[in-house]
DSSP file (Angstrom, degrees, kcal/mol; ACC not computed):
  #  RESIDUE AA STRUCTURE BP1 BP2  ACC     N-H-->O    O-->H-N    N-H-->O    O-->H-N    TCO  KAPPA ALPHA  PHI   PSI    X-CA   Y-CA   Z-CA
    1    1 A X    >>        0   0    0      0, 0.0     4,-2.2     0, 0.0     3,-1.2   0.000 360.0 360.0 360.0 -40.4    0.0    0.0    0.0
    2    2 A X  H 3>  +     0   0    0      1,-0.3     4,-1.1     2,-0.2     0, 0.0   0.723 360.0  47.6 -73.8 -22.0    2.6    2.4    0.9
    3    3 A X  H 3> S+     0   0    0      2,-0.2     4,-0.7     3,-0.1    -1,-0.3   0.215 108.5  53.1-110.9  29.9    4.7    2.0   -2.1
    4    4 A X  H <> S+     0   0    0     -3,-1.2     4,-3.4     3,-0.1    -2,-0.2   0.656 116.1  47.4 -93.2 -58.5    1.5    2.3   -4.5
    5    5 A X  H  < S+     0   0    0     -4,-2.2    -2,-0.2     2,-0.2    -3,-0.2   0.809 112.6  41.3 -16.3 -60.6    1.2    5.5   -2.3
    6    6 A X  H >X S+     0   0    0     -4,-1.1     4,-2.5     1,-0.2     3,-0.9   0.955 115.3  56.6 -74.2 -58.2    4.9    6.5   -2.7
    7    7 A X  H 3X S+     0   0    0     -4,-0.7     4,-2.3     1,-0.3     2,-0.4   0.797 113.7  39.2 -34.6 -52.1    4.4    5.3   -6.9
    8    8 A X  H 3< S+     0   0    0     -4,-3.4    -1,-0.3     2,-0.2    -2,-0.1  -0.392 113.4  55.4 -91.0  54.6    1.3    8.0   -7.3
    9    9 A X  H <> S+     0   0    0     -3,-0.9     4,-1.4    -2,-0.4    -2,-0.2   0.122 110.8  43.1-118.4 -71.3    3.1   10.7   -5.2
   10   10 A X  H >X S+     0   0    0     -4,-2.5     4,-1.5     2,-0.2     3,-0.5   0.912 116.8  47.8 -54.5 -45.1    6.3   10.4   -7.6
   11   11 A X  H >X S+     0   0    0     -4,-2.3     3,-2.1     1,-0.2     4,-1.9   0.970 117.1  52.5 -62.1 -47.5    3.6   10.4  -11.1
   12   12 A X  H 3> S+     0   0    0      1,-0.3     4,-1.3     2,-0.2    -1,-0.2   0.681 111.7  36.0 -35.5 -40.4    2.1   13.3   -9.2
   13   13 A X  H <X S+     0   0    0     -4,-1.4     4,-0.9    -3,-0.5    -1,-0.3   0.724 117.0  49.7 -92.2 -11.5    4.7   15.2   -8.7
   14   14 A X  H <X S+     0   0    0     -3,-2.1     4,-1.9    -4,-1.5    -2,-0.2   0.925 112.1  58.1 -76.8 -45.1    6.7   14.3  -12.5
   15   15 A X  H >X S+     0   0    0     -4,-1.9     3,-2.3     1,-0.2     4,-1.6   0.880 109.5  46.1 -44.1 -93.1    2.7   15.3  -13.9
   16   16 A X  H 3X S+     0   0    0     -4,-1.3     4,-5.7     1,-0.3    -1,-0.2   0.714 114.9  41.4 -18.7 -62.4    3.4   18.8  -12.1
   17   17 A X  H 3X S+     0   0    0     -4,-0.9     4,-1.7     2,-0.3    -1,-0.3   0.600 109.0  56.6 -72.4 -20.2    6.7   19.5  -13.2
   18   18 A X  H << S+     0   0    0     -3,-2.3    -1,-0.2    -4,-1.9    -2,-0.2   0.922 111.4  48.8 -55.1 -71.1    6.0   18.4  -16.7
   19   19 A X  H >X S+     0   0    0     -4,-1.6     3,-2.2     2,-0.2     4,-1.9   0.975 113.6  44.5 -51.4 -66.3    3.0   21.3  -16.5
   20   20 A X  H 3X S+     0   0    0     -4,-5.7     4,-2.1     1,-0.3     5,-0.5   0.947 112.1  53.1 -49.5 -61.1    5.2   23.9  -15.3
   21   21 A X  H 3< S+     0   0    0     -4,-1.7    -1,-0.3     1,-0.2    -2,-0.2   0.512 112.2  44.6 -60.4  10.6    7.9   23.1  -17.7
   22   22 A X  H X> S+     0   0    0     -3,-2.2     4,-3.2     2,-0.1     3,-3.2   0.590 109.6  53.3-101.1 -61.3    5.7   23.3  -20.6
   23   23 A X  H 3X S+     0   0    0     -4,-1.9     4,-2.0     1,-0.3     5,-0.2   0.879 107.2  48.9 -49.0 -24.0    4.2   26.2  -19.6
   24   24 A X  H 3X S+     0   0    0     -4,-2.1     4,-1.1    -5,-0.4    -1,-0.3   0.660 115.0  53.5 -84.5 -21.1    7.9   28.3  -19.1
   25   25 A X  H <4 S+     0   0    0     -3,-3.2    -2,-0.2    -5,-0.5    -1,-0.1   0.776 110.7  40.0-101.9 -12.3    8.5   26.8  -22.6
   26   26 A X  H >X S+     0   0    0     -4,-3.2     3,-7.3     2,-0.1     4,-1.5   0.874 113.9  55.3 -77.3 -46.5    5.2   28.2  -24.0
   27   27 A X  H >< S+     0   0    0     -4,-2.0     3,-1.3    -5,-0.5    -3,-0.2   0.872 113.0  42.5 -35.6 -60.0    5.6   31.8  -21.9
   28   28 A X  T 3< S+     0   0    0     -4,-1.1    -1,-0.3    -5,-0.2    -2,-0.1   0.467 112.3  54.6 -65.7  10.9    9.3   32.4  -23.6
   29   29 A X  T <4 S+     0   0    0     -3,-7.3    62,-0.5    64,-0.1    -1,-0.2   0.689  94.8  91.0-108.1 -24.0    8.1   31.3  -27.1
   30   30 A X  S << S-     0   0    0     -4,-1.5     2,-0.3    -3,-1.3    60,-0.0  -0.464  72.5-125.2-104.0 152.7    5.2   33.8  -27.2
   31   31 A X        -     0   0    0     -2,-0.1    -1,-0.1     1,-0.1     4,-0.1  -0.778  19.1-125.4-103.5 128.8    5.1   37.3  -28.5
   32   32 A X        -     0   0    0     -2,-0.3    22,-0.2     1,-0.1    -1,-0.1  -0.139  15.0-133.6 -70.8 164.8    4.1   39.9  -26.5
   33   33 A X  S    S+     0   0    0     21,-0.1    21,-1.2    22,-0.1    22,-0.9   0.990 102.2  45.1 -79.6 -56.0    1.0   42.1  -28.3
   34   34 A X  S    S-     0   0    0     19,-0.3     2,-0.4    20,-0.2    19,-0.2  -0.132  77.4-172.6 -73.2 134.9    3.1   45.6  -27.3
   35   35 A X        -     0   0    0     -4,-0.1    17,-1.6    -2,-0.0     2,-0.6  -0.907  12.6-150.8-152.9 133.1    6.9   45.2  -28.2
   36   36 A X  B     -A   51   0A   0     -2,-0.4    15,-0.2    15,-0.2     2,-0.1  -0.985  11.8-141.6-122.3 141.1    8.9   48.2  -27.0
   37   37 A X        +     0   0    0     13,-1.8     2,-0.7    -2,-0.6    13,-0.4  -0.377  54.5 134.6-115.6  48.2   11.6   48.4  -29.3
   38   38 A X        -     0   0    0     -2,-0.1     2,-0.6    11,-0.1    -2,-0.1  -0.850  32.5-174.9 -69.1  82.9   14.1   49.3  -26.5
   39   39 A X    >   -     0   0    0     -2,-0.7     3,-2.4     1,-0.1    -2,-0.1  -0.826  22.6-139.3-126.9 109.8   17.5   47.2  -27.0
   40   40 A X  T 3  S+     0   0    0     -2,-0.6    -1,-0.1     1,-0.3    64,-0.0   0.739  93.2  75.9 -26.4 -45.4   20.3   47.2  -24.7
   41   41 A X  T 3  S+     0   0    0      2,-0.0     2,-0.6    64,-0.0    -1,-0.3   0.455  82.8  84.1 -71.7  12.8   22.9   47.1  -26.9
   42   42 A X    <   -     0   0    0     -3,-2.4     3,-0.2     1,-0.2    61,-0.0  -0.931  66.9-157.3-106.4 135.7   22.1   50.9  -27.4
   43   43 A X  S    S-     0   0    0     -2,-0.6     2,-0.4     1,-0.3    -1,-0.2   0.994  74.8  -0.3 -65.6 -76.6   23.7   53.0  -24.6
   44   44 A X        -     0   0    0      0, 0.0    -1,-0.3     0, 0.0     3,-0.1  -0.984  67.2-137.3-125.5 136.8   21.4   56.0  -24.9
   45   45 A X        -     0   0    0     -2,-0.4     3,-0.1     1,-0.2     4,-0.0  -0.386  12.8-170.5 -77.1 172.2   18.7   56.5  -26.9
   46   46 A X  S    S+     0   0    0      1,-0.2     2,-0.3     2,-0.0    -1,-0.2   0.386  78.3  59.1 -82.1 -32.2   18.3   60.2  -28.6
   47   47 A X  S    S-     0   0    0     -3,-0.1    -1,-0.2     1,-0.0     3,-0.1  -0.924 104.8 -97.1-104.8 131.6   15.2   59.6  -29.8
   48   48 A X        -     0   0    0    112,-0.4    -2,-0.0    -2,-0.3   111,-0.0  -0.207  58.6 -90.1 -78.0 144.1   12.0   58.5  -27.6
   49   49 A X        -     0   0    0      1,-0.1   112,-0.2   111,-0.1    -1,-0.2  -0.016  43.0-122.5 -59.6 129.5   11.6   54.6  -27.7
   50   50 A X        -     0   0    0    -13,-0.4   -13,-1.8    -3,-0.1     2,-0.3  -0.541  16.1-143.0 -84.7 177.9    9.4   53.4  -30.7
   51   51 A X  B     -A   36   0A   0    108,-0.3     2,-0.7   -15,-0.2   -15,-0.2  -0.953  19.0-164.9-133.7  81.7    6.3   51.4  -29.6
   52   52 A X        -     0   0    0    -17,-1.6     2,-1.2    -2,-0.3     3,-0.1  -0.807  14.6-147.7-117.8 124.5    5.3   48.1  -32.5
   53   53 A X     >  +     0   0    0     -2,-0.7     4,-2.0     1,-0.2   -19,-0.3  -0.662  21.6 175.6 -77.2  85.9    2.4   46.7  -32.3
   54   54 A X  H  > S+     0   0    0    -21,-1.2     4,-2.8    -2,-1.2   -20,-0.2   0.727  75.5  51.9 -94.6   1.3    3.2   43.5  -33.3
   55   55 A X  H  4>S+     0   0    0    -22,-0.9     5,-0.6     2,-0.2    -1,-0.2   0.870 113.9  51.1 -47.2 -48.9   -0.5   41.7  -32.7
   56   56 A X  I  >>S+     0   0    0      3,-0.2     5,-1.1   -23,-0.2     4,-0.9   0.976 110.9  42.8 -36.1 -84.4   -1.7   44.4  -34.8
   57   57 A X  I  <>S+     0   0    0     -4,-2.0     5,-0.9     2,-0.2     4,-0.4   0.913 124.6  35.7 -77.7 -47.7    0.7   44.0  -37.6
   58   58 A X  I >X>S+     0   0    0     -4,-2.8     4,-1.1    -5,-0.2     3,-1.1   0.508 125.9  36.8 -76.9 -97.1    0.4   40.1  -37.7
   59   59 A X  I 3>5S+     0   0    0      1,-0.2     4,-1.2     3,-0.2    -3,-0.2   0.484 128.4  13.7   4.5 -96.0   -3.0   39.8  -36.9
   60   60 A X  I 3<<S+     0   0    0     -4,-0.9     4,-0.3    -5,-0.6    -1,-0.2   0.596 127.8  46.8 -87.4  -3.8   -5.2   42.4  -38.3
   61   61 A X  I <><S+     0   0    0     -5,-1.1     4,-2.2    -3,-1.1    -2,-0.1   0.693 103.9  55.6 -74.9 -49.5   -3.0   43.8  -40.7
   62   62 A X  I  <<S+     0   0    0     -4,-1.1    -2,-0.2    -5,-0.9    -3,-0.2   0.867 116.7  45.8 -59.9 -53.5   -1.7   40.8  -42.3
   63   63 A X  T  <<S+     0   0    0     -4,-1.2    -1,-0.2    -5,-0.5    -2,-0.2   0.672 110.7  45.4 -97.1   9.3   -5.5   40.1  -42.8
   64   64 A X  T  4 S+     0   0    0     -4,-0.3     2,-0.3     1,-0.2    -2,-0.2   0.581 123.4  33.3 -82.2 -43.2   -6.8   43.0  -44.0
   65   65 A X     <  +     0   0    0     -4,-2.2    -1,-0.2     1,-0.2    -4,-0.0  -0.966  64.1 162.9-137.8 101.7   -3.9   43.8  -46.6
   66   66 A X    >   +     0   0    0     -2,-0.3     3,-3.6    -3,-0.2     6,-0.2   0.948  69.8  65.9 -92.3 -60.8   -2.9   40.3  -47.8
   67   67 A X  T 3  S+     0   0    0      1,-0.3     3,-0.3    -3,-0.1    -1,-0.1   0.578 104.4  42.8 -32.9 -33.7   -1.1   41.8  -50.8
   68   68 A X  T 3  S+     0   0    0      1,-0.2    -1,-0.3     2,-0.1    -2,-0.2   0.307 113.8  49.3 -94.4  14.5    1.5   43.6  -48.6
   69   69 A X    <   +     0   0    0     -3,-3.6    -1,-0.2    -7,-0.1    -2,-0.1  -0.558  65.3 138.4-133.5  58.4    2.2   40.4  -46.0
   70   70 A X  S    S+     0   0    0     -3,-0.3    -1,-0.1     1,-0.1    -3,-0.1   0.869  82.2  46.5 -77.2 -26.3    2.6   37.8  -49.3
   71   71 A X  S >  S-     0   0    0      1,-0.3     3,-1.9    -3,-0.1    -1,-0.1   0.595  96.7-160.4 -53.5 -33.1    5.6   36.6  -46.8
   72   72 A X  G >  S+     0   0    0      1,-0.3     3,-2.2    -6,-0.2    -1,-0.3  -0.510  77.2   4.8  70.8-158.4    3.5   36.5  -44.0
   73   73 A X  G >> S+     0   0    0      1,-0.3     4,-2.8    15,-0.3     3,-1.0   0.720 125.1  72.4 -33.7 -25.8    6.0   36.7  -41.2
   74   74 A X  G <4  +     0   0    0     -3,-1.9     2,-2.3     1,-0.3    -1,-0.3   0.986  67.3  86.5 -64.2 -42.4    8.8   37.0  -43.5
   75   75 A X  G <4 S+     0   0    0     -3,-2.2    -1,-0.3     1,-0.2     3,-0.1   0.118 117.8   6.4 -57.7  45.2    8.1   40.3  -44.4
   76   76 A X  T <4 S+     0   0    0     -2,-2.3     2,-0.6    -3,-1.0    -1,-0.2  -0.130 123.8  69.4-155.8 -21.7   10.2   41.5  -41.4
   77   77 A X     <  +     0   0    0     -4,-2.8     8,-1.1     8,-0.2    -1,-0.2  -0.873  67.0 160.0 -78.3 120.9   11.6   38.1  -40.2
   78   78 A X  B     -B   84   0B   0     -2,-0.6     6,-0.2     6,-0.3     2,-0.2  -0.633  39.3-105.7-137.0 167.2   14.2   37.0  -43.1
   79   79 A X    >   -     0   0    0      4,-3.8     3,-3.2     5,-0.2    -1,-0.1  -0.412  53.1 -78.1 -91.8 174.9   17.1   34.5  -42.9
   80   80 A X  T 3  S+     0   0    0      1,-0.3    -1,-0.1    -2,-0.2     0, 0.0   0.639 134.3  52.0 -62.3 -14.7   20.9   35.5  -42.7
   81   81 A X  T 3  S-     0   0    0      2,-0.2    -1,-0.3     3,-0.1     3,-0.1   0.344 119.3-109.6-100.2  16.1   20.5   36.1  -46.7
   82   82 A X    <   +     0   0    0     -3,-3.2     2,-0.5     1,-0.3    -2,-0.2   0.625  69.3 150.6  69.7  14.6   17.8   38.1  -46.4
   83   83 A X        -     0   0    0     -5,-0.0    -4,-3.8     2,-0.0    -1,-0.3  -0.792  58.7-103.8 -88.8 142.9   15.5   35.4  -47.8
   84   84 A X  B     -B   78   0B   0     -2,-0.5     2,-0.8    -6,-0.2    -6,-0.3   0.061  30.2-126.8 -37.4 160.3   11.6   36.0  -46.0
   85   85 A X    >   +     0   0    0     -8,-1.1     3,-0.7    -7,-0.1    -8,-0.2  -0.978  44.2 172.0 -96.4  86.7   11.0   32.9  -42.9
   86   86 A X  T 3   +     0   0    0     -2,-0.8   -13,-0.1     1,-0.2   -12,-0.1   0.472  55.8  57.4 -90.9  13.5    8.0   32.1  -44.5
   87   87 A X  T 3  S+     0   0    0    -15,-0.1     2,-0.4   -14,-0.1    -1,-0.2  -0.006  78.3 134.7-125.3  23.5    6.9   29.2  -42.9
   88   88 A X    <   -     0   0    0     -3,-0.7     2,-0.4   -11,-0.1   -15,-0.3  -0.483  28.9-171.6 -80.5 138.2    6.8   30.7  -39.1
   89   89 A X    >   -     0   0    0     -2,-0.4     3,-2.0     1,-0.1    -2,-0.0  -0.916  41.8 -69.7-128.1 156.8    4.1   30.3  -36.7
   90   90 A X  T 3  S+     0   0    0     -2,-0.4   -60,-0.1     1,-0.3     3,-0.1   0.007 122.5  29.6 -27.2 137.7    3.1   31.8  -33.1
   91   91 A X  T 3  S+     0   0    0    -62,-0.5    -1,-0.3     1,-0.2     2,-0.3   0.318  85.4 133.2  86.5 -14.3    5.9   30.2  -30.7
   92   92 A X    <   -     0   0    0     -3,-2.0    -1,-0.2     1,-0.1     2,-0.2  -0.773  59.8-121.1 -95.2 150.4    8.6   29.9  -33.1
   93   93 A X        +     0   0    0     -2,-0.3     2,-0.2    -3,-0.1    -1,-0.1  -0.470  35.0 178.7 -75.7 127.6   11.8   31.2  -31.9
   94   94 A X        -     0   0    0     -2,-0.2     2,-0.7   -65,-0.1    -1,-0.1  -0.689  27.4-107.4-117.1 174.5   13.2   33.9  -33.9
   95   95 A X        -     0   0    0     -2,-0.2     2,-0.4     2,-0.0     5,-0.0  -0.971  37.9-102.5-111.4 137.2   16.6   36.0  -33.4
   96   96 A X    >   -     0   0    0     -2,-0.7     3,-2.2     1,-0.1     2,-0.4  -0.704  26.0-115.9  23.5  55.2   16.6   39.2  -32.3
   97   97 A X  G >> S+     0   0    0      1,-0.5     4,-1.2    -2,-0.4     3,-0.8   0.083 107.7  67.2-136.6 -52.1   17.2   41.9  -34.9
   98   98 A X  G 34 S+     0   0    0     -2,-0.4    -1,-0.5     2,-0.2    27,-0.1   0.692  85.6  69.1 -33.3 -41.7   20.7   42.9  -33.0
   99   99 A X  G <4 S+     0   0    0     -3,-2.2    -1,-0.2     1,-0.3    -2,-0.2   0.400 116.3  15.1-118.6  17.6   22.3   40.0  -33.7
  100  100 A X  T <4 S+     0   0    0     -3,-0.8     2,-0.8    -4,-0.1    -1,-0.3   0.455 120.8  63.6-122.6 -27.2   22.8   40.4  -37.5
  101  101 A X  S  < S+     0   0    0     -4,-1.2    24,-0.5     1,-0.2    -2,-0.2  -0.280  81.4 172.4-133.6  17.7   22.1   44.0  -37.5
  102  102 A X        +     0   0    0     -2,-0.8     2,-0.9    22,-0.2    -1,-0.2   0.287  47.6  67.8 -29.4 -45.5   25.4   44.3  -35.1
  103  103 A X  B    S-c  124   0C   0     20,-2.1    22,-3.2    -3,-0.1    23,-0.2  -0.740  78.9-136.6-133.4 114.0   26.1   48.1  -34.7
  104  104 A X        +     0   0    0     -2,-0.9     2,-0.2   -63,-0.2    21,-0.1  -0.444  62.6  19.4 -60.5 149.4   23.5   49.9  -32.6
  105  105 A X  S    S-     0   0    0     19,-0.1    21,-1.0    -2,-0.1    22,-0.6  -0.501 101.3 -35.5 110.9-135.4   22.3   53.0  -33.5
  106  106 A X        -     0   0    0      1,-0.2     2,-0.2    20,-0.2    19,-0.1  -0.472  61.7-105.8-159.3 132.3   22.2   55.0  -36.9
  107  107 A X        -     0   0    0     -2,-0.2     2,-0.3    17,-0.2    -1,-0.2  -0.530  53.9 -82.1 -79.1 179.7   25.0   54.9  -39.5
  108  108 A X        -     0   0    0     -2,-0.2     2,-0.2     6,-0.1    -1,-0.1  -0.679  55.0-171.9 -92.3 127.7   27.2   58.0  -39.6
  109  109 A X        +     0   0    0     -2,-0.3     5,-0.1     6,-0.0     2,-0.1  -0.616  35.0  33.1 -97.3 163.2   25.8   61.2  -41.7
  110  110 A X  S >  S+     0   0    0     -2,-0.2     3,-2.7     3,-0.2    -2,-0.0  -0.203  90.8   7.1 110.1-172.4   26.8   64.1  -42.7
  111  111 A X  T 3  S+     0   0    0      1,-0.2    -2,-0.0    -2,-0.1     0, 0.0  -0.118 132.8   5.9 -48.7 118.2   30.4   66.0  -44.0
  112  112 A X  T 3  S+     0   0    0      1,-0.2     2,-0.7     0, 0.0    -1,-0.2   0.633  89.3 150.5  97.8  -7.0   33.1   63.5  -44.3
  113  113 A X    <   -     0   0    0     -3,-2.7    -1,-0.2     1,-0.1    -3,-0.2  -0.575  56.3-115.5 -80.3 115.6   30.6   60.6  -43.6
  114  114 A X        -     0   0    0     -2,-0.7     2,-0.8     1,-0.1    -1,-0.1  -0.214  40.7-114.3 -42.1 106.7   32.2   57.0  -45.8
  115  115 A X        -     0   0    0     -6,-0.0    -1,-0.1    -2,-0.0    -6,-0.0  -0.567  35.6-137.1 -68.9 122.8   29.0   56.5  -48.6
  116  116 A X        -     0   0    0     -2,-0.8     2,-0.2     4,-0.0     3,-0.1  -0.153   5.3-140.0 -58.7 160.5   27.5   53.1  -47.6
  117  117 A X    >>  -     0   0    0      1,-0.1     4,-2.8    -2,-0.0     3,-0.9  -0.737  39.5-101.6-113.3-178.8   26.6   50.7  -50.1
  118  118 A X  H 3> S+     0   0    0      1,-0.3     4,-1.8    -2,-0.2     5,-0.2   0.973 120.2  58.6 -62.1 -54.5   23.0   49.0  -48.8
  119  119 A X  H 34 S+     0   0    0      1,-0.3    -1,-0.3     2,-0.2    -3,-0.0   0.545 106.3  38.0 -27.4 -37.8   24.7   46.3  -47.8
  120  120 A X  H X> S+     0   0    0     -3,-0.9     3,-1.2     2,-0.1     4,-0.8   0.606 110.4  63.9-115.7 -40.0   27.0   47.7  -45.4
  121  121 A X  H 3< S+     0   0    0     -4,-2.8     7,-0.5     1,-0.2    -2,-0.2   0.741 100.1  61.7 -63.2 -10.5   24.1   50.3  -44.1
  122  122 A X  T 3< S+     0   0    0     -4,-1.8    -1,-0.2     1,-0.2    -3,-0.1   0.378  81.7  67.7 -65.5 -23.4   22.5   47.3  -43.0
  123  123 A X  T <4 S+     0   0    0     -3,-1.2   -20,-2.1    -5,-0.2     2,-2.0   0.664  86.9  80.0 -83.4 -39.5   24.8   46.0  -40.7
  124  124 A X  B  X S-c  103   0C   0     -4,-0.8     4,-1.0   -22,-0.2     3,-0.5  -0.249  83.1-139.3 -74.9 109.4   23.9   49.3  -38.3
  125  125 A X  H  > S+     0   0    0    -22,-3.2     4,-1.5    -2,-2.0   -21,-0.1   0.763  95.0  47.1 -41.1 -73.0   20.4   48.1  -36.6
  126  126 A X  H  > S+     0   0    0    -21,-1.0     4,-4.1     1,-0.3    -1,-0.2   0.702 100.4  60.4 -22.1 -55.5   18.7   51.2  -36.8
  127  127 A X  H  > S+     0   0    0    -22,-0.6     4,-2.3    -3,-0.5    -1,-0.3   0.994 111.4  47.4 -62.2 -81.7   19.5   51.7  -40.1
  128  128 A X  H  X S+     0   0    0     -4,-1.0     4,-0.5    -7,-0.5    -1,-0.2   0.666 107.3  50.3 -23.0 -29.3   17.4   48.0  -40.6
  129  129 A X  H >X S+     0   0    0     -4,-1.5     4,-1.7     2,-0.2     3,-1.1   0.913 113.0  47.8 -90.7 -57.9   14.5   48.5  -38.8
  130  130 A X  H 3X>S+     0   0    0     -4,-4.1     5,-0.9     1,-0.2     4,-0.5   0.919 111.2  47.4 -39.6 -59.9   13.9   51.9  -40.6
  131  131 A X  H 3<5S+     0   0    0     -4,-2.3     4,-0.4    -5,-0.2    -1,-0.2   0.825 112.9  54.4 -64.2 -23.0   14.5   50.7  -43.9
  132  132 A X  H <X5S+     0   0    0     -3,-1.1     4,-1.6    -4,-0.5    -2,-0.2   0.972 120.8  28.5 -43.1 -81.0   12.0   47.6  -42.9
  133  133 A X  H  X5S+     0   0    0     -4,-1.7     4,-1.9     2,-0.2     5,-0.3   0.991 115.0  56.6 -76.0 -39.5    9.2   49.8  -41.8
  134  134 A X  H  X>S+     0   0    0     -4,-0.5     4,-2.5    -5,-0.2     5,-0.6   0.924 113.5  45.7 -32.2 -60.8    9.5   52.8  -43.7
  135  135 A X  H  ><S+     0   0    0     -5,-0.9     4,-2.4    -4,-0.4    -1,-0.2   0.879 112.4  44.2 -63.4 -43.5    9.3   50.8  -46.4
  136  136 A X  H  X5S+     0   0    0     -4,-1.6     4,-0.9     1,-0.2     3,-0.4   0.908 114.5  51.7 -13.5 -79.5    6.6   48.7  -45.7
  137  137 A X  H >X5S+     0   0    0     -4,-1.9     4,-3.6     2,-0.2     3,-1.8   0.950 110.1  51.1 -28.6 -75.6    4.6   51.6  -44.4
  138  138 A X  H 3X5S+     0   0    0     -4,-2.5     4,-4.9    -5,-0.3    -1,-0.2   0.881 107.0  51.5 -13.2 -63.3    5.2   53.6  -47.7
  139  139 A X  H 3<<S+     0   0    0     -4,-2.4    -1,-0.3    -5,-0.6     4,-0.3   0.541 108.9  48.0 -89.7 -10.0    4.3   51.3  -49.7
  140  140 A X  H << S+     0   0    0     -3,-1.8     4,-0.5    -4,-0.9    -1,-0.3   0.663 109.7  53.4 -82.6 -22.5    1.2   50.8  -47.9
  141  141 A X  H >X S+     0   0    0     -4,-3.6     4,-1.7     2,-0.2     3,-0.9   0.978 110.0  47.5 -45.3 -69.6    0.6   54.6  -48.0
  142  142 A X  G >< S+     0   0    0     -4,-4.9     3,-2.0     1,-0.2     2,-1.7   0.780 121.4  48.0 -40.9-104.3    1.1   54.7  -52.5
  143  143 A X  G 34 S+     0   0    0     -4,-0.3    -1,-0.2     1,-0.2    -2,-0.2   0.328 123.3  18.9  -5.1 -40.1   -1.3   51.8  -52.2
  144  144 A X  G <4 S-     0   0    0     -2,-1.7    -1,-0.2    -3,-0.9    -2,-0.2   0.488  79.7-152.4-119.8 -29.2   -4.1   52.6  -50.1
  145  145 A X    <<  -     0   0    0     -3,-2.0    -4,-0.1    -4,-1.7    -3,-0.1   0.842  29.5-169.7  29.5  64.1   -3.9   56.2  -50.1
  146  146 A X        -     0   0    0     -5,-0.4     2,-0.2     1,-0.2     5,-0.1   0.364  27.3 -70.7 -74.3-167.7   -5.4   56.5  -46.9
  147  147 A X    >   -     0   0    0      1,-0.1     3,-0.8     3,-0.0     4,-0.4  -0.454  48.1-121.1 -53.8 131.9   -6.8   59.3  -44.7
  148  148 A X  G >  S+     0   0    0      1,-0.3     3,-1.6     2,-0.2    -2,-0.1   0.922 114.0  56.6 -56.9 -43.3   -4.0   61.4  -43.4
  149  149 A X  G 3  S+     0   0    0      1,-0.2    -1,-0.3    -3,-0.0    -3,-0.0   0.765 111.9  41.8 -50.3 -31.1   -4.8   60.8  -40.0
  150  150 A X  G <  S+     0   0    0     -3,-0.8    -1,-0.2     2,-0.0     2,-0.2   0.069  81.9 130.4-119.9  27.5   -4.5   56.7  -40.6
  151  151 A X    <   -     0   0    0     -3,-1.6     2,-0.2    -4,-0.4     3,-0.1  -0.508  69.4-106.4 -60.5 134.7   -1.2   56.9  -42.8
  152  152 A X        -     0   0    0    -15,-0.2     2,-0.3    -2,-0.2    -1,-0.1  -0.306  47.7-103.5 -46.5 137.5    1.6   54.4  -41.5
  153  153 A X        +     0   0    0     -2,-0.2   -15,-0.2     5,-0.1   -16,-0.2  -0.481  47.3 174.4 -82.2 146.2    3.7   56.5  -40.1
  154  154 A X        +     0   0    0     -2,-0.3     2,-0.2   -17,-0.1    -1,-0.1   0.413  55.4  77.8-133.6 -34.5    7.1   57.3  -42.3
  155  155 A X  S  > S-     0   0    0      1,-0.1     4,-0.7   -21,-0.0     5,-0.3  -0.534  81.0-113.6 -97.7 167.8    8.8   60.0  -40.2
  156  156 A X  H >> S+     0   0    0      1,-0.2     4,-3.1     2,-0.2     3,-1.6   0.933 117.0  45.4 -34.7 -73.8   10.9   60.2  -36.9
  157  157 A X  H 34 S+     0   0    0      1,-0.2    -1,-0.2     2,-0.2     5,-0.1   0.643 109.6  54.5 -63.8 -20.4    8.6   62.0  -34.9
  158  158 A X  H 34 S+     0   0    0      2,-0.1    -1,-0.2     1,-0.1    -2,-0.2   0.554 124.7  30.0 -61.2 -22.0    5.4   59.7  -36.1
  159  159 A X  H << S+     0   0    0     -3,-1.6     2,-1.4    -4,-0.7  -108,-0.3   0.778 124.6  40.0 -99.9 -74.3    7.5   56.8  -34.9
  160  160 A X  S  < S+     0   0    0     -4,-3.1  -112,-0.4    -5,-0.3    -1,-0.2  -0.531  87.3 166.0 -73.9  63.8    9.5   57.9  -32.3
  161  161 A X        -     0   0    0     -2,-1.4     2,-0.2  -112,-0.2    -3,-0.1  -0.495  45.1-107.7-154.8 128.6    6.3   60.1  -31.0
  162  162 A X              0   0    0     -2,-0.2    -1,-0.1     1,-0.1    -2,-0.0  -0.599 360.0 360.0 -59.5 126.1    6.8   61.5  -27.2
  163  163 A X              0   0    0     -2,-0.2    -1,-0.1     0, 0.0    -2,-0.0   0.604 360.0 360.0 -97.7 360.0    4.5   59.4  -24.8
C-alpha cells in the first residue's frame, strides 16, 4: 500500500513539473502584443523609444492587406540572406534583430561621412529597422492612399512620438 502511495506521489509530482515546464516553454516562445523596441545594446537612446504593435501587424493587418504580408512573417523576419521565414508560426523562436544588425544605433551622416553601399548600411540596426518599416509603411501609404490621419507613419517623430 505504501509504495503504490509513494508510486502515485512520484507520477504526481513528475505530472506537475511536466505542466510547469511546458508552460515556461510556452511563456518564452510567445510574443508579447506591445513590443517596446528598446534594446540594450544601445547605450542611450536620442530619440524617444518606438512602440510596435506586433498583434496588430500580424493579426489584423496581415488580414486586412494580404497583398503587402505575401511573406506573411517574412516580411520582417528574413534569414541571414535576407531570404523571408515564411513558414513561421506563433511560438517559433526567432533571433533578435541585434544579432545580424550588429552596430546599434544609426550609420554616420553628414560631412566627411564614408558613402555606404545598402549592404554595409544594413549592418547598423537602426538603419534596418527603418528601412523595414518605412518601407513597408510607404508602400502601404502609395497603395491605399489613406486618410491622413490613418497613414503608416514614415517620419521620426510619427515613430518615435513622445508618450
Amino acid at each position: 500500500m505504501k509504495r503504490k502511495r509513494l508510486q502515485l506521489m512520484v507520477a504526481l509530482g513528475a505530472g506537475i513539473a511536466l505542466l510547469l515546464a511546458s508552460v515556461g516553454i510556452y511563456a518564452a516562445t510567445t510574443v508579447p502584443d506591445v513590443i517596446k523596441m528598446n534594446d540594450k545594446a544601445y547605450k542611450k537612446h536620442k530619440k524617444p523609444i518606438v512602440v510596435f504593435h506586433h498583434k496588430r501587424h500580424q493579426d489584423d493587418y496581415a488580414k486586412k492587406y494580404p497583398d503587402l504580408y505575401k511573406n506573411g512573417c517574412g516580411e520582417c523576419h528574413h534569414d541571414k540572406d535576407n531570404k523571408p521565414l515564411k513558414n513561421l508560426k506563433a511560438g517559433d523562436k526567432v533571433q533578435r534583430c541585434i544579432e545580424c544588425h550588429k552596430i546599434p544605433g544609426e550609420r554616420p551622416k553628414g560631412h566627411g561621412a564614408k558613402k555606404l553601399t545598402k549592404k554595409e548600411r544594413l549592418k547598423y540596426h537602426a538603419e534596418a529597422m527603418h528601412y523595414n518599416c518605412k518601407g513597408c509603411h510607404r508602400a502601404y501609404n502609395k497603395k491605399y492612399k489613406p486618410a491622413k490621419d490613418k497613414k503608416a507613419p514614415t517620419t521620426c517623430k510619427t515613430c518615435h512620438a513622445k508618450k
